[in-house]
N, C-alpha and C positions, 0 to 999 in steps of 0.2 A: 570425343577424342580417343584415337588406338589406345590401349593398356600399353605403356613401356616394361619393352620386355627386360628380364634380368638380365645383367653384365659380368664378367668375372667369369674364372673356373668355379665348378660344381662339385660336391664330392660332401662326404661327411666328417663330421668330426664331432669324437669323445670328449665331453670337458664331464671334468672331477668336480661338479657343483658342490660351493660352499655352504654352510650352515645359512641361514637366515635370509637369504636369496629365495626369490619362488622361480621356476623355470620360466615365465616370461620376461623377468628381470635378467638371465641370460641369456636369452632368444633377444635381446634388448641390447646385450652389448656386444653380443655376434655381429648382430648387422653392422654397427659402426667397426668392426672389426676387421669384418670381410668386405664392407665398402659398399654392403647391398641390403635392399628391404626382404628380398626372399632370402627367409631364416624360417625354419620351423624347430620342433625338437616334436622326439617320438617318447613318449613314457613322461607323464608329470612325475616331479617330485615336489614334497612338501617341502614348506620351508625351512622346515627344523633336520628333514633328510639332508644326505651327502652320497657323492658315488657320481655312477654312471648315466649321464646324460646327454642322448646323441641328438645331435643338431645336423639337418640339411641342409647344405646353402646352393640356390639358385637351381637348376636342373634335378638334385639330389632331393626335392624335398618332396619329391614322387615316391620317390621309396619309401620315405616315414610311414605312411599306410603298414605295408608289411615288418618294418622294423619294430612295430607297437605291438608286433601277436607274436614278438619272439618268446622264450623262455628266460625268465628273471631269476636273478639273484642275488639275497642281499643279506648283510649279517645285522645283528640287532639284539638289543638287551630289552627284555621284556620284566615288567616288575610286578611281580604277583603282590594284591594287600591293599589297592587302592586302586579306585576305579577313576578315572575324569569324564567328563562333555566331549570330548576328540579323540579319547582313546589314546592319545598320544602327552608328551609332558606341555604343551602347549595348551591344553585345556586346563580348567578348573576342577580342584580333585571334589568328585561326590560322595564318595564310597569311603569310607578307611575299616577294612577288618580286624578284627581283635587280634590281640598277639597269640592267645590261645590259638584261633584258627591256624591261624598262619604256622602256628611252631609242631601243627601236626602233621603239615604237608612232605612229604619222601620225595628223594626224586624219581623212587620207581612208580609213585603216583603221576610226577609231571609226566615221566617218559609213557606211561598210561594214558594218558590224555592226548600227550603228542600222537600219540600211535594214531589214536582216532582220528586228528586234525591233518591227518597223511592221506594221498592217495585223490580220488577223485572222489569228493563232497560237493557239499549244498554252502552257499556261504552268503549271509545279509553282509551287505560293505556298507562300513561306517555310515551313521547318520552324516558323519562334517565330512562326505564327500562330494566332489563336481556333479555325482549324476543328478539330472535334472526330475523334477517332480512339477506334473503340470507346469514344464516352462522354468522355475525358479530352481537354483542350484539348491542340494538340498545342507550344504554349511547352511546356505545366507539363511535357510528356514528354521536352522539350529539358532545357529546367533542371536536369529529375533523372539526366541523364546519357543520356537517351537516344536512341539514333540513329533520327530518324523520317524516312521518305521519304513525303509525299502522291503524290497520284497527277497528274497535268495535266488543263487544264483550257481550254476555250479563252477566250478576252477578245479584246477588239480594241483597238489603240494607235492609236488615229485619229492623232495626230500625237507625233513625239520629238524637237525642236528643240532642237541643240545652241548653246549662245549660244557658250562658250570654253571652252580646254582650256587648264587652265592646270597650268606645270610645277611641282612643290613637293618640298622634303628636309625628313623632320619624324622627327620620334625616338618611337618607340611600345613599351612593352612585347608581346611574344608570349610567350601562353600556350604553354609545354614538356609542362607537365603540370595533370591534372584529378584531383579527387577523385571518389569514387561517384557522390556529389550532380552533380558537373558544375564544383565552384567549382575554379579555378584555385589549384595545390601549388605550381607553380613556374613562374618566367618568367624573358627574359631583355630587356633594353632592345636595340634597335636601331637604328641609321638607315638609314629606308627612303626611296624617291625614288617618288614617286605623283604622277600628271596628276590634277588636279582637274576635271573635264566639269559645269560649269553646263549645263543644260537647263529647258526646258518639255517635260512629257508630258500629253496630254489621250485620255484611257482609257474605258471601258466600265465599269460596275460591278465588283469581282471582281478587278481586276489590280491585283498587288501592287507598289509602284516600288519596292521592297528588292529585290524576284526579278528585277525589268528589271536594276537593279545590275549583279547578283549573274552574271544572264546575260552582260550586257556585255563583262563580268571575267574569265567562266571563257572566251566566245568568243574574246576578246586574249591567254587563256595567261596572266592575272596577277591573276587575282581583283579583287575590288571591292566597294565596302560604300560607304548613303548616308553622307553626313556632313549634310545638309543636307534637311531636305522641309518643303515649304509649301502646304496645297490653298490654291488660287484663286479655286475656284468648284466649283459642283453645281448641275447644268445653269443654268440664268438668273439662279441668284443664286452672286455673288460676294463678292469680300472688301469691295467698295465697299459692301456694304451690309451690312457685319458691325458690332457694338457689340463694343468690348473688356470682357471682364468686371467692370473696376476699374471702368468709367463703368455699368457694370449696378447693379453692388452700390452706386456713391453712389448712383444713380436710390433703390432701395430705401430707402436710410439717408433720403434725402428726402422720403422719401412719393409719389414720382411715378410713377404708372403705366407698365407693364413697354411699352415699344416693340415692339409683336407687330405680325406682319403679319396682318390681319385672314385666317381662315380660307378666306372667300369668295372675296378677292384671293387668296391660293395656289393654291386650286383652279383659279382662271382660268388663273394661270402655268403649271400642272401639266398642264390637260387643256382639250380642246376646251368651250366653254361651251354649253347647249343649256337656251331657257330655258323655262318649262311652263307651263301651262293650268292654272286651279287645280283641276280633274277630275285631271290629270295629276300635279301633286305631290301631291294626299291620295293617289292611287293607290299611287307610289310610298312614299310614308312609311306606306302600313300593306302592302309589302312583293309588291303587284302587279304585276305586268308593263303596259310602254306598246307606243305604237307607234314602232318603230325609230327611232331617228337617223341624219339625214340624214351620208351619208357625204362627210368630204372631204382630202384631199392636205395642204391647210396646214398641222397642225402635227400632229406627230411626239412625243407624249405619252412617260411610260413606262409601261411593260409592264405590263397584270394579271399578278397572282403568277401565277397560273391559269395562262396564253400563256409561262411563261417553259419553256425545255425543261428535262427532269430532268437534275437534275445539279449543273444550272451555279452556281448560288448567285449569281446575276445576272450572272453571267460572261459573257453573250450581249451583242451588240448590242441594243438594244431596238428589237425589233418595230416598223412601225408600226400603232398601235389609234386610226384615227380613230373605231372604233366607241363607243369609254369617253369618257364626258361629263361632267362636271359640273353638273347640273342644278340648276335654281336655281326656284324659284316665283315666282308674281308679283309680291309684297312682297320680292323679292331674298335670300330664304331660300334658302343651301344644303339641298339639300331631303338629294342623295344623289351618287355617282356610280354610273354606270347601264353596262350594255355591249351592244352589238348581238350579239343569239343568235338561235338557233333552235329553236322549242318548239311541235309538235303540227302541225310542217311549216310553221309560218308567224315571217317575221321579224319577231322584237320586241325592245326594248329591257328588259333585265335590270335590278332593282337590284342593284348588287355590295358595297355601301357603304353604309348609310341612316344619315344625320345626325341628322334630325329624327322618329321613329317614332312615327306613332299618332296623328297630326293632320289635321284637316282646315283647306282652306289656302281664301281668298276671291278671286272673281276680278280684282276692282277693291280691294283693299287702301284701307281712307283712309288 
């Protein structure tokens, strides 16, 4: 049986995810929202996170590729003095430092540390994350007890802005003992004394803020785990242009059309615009090669998967490709996005992406 194709307009849209929600829980209630099974969203967020998470519906969900290798941003309170299992407050605390340690930490020691956690480093992401180890996620190998070490990786922390350090005595259970599984046999309550570090960090695709934490923590001699994460933004869209999900789902129960960023407009934000001949977009849309695009400096797109190096899982800085386009036909048709190659010693413009397949396009549109 044919695959049925998606129905509905395409286009994206920012939702401001809740606390305690995991992003397929709102890729869940997108579709019933937008009335369609093509939903994606570009960038996990944890459950315990809040912020900016973009979702593709139907046509749009071509671009999540490059929406995931934009540049991040997210603010978060990091708490030096206790270590946990996830690095985050969602795990079981292992760690609790003395008050002594803790009460000799400066914050021209953190902003010392931060320096180093700045810039383009080496970084192990959490044990309790998605990336897979022989096949199995490496949480689920956490969870069942197991001790997993990834390997590092590099990312870049384009900035780690400390706002305040603030000093706090909070009373925590520590885990003594674990069963096979991993779940916690026995504990004991304590009071521990931990600096609370408000920050902004604006990152690379790939870099974890539980393992910035986590690094923080173990470089001050007292461990650390978020308590706190909020993304801000993924590259030009931010929280100011997020819909909360409550006002999604009344739009729905109302009948009102889902607030999607037109496809077209994305593509613009995402990549240089380059606009065609209508020779030029049939060419493209039945999967031809054109003549190159004009190369230029002004904006700094993200990566073809292609150009990203092996490895990284977007963990690179993103390249610049003024060469990758968004091409558009003369009736304002995303036709494709295209990339400047070389084929048979001569440079041309590639399709990498074709939107519209199998058309032919008019030059004067009425």
């Amino acid at each position: 049986m044919a695959k049925k194709s998606a129905t509905g307009p395409s286009g994206l849209i920012v939702v401001d995810k809740p606390a305690g929600m995991t992003s397929h829980d709102v890729v869940s209630k997108m579709r019933w929202i937008a009335g369609t099974r093509k939903v994606g969203h570009a960038g996990t967020l944890d459950p315990m996170a809040t912020g900016v998470l973009i979702l593709g519906v139907n046509k749009a969900t071509k671009l999540l590729t490059w929406v995931v290798g934009e540049t991040k941003t997210y603010t978060t309170v990091m708490r030096l003095g206790l270590s946990t299992v996830t690095d985050d407050a969602e795990g079981d605390i292992t760690e609790v430092a003395s008050a002594a340690a803790v009460d000799t930490i400066t914050e021209d020691m953190i902003a010392e540390q931060v320096a180093k956690l700045t810039g383009a480093i080496e970084q192990v992401p959490s044990s309790v994350s998605a990336i897979k180890v022989n096949g199995v996620r490496s949480y689920a190998r956490v969870r069942s007890g197991e001790d997993v070490q990834l390997d590092s990786r590099p990312i870049t922390v384009h900035s780690f802005e400390v706002h305040s350090v603030t000093p706090q005595t909070v009373q925590v259970e520590r885990v003594l003992q674990t069963d096979e599984d991993g779940a916690a046999t026995s504990t004991e309550t304590v009071t521990a004394s931990v600096l609370d570090v408000a920050a902004t960090v604006t990152c690379s695709a790939g870099t974890y803020i539980r393992a910035l934490a986590r690094d923080l923590g173990a470089a001050l001699g007292v461990g650390a785990h978020l308590t706190q994460l909020r993304r801000t933004a993924i590259g030009e869209m931010s929280v100011e242009d997020a819909y909360s999900l409550d006002a999604l789902i009344a739009g729905r129960e109302a009948e009102q059309a889902v607030p999607l960023l037109p496809i077209e407009e994305a593509a613009r934000r995402l990549f240089t615009e380059r606009l065609l001949t209508a020779t030029e977009a049939t060419d493209l849309s039945n999967g031809r090669r054109i003549s190159p695009s004009p190369v230029t400096i002004e904006h700094t797109p993200a990566s073809s998967p292609n150009h990203q190096q092996a490895g990284s899982k977007g963990g690179h800085d993103k390249p610049t490709t003024a060469g990758i386009s968004a091409a558009f036909a003369p009736d304002g048709t995303l036709v494709a996005l295209i990339e400047n190659t070389r084929w048979k010693r001569e440079d041309v413009a590639t399709p990498i992406l074709v939107f519209e397949s199998g058309k032919t396009f008019e030059e004067n549109p009425a």
